[in-house]
Residue, then its C-alpha position, 0 to 999 in steps of 0.5 A: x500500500x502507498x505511504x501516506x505523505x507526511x504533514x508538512x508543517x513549514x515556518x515561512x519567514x518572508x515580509x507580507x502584505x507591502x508592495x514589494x516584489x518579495x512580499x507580492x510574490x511570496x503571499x502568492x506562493x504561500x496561498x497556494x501552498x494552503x491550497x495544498x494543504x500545507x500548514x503554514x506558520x509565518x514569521x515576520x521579516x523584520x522591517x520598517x513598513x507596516x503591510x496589510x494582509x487581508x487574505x484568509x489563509x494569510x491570516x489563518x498563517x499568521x496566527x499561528x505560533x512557530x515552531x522549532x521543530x518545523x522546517x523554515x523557509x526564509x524567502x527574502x534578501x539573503x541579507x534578512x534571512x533568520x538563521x536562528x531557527x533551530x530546525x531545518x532551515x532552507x534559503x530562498x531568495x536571487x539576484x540579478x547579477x553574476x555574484x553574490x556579496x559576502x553577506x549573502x554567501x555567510x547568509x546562504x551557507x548558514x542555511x540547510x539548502x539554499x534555493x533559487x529560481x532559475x538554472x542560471x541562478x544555481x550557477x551564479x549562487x554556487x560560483x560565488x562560494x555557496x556550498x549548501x545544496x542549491x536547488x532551483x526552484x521557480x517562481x510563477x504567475x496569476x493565470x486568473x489575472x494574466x491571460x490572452x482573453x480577458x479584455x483589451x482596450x486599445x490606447x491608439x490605432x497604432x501598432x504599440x510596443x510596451x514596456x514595464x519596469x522602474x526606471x534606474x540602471x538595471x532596466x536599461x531605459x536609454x536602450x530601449x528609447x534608442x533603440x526605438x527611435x533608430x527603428x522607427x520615424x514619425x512616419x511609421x505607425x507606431x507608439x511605445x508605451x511605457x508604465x514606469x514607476x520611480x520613487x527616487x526622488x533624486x531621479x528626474x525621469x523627463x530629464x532623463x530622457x531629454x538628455x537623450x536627445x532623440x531625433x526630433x522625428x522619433x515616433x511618439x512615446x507615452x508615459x503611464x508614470x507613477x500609476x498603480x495598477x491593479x492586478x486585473x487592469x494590468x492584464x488588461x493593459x497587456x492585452x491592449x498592446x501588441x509587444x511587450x519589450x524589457x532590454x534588463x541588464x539583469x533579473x532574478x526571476x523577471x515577472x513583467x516578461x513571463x506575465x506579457x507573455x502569458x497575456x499572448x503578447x510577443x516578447x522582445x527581452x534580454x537572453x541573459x539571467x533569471x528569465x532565461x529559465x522561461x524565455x527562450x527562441x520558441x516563445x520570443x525574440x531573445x535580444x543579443x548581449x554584448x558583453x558583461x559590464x560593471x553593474x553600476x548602480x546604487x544597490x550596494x548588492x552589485x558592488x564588484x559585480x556584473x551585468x549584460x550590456x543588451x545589443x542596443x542595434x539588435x534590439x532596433x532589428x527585433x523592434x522592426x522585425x515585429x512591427x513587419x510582421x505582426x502575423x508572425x508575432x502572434x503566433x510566437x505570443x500565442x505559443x507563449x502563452x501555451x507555454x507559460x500556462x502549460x508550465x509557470x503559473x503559482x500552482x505549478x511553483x507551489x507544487x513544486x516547492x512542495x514536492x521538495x519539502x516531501x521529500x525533505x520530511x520523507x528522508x529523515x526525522x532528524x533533517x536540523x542535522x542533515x545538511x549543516x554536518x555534511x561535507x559543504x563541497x559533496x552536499x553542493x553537488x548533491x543539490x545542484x540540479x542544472 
């Protein structure tokens, strides 16, 4: 007879209820994990912002007290990962350049096994000297709000590329308006829209792009600037558009690129880092990369490290090549969203994660000393799933 799957009784450390990337994504993950029957204690990352949870099932799991004797899950900045827990403990977090601060190093080697979205990601956390098994570990999407048949609103007649992110370094601005205004002249229909958020105050968006001095017949461009979007009129937003285009020069999963793709738009986005786990030829238009550059910029995560220089002149080539031949693209969106919500929604994340803690559970009662007193070097590769 098959054996009846163990409780899973798991601590989640993560922030909750801020509009964070961590934050946003981990209740998801945590939702469906409920879903699944795991029973879910959370334990607050300390920090400075008071969130607001409404959900039931977050609720249900902040309400319960921690246990030792529970695995932990810390999914956050490796930085604020708690390593007091006196069980297993098991590190989730990533970064979008090709190492990793010595910080985040001690933080993950002070962990049982360390986990990260991507194949790219294995690599880069075990490069850098983590030695804790390392398991990729992908994160997903809402396929309720993200989707190719919801509504769509069109903004203009024109043929529109759009593009979402917050303005600073790693989402390469300056390439992408460049780019666009060396493929594209008033004289062709078309309109780049760009949904920007920017809470730097130090940071001048319009100066920024006059500084630019694009040509003076560059075709229009609009700025949805500082708006929050609801998760369903974001979707909307999707629809509405015809290419959803991010030159990054680095992501640790890369949200906006796979939630455009499941809305069945065709992508344009940079064939490097944690993205590259779901996009690739079949599904969108990978964009070259020069070469590897300093990451420069004011997260102090970067300092020494490395990021992709995308190909501003390819970049212009893909814009083009879409606009050419729209009949082309939808059918690379259409595949995409095949793709995305054949294989990366949250439940399939969820799965996934719990799968593992399965197997976690099911290898030994005694997993607070699996790991932490094995070889680092032998239980690395144990981990390593490329």
């Amino acid at each position: 007879m098959p054996q009846p799957e163990p409780q899973l009784d798991i601590v989640w450390q993560s922030r909750w209820g801020i509009p964070n990337g961590y934050a946003v994504s981990s209740e998801a993950l945590a939702i469906e994990l409920a879903a699944r029957g795991v029973n879910l204690m959370h334990r607050p990352t300390p920090w400075p912002v008071r969130g607001t949870v409404r959900h039931p099932a977050l609720l249900a799991a902040m309400a319960r007290t921690p246990r030792d004797d529970a695995l932990q899950v810390s999914y956050d900045q490796a930085d604020l990962f708690d390593i007091s827990h006196p069980g297993y403990r098991i590190g989730y977090t990533m970064l979008e350049v090709d190492g990793l601060p010595r910080e985040w190093v001690a933080a993950c080697n002070a962990m049982d096994e360390v986990w990260t979205p991507s194949r790219w990601g294995v690599q880069v956390f075990a490069s850098a000297g983590v030695t804790r098994p390392v398991y990729g570990m992908p994160l997903g999407y809402d396929p309720a709000r993200f989707h190719p048949d919801g509504p769509a609103h069109r903004l203009d007649g024109r043929f529109t590329f759009l593009s979402v992110f917050e303005w600073g370094e790693r989402k390469a601005p300056e390439i992408l308006l460049r780019a666009y205004a060396a493929a594209f002249t008033r004289r062709d229909d078309v309109l780049l829209l760009l949904r920007v958020n920017n809470f730097d105050a130090e940071v001048d968006v319009a100066r920024q792009i006059e500084a630019l001095r694009l040509p003076t017949d560059a075709p229009p461009i609009v700025l949805l600037y500082n708006r929050q979007i609801a998760g369903d009129s974001l979707g909307t937003l999707y629809r509405s558009t015809d290419c959803f285009v991010l030159p990054t020069r680095g992501e640790g999963w890369g949200l906006p690129i796979l939630e455009a793709m499941a809305c069945g738009l065709p992508v344009i986005a940079t064939d490097w880092s944690g993205q590259t786990e779901f996009f690739h030829q079949d599904v969108g238009y990978p964009l070259r990369v020069r070469r590897l550059v300093s990451a420069e910029a004011k997260c102090p995560y970067y300092l020494g490290w490395r990021w992709a220089e995308p190909d501003g002149e390819h970049l212009a080539t893909l814009m083009r090549h879409v606009y050419d031949h729209p009949a082309e693209a939808r059918t690379v969106g259409i595949r995409a969203a095949q793709e995305a919500a054949a294989r990366w929604t949250w439940a399939h994340a969820a799965e996934q994660i719990r799968n593992r803690l399965i197997e976690i559970t099911g290898t030994t009662t005694d997993v607070s000393l699996l790991a932490r007193h094995s070889s680092g070097r032998i239980g690395r590769l144990a981990g390593l799933r490329l």
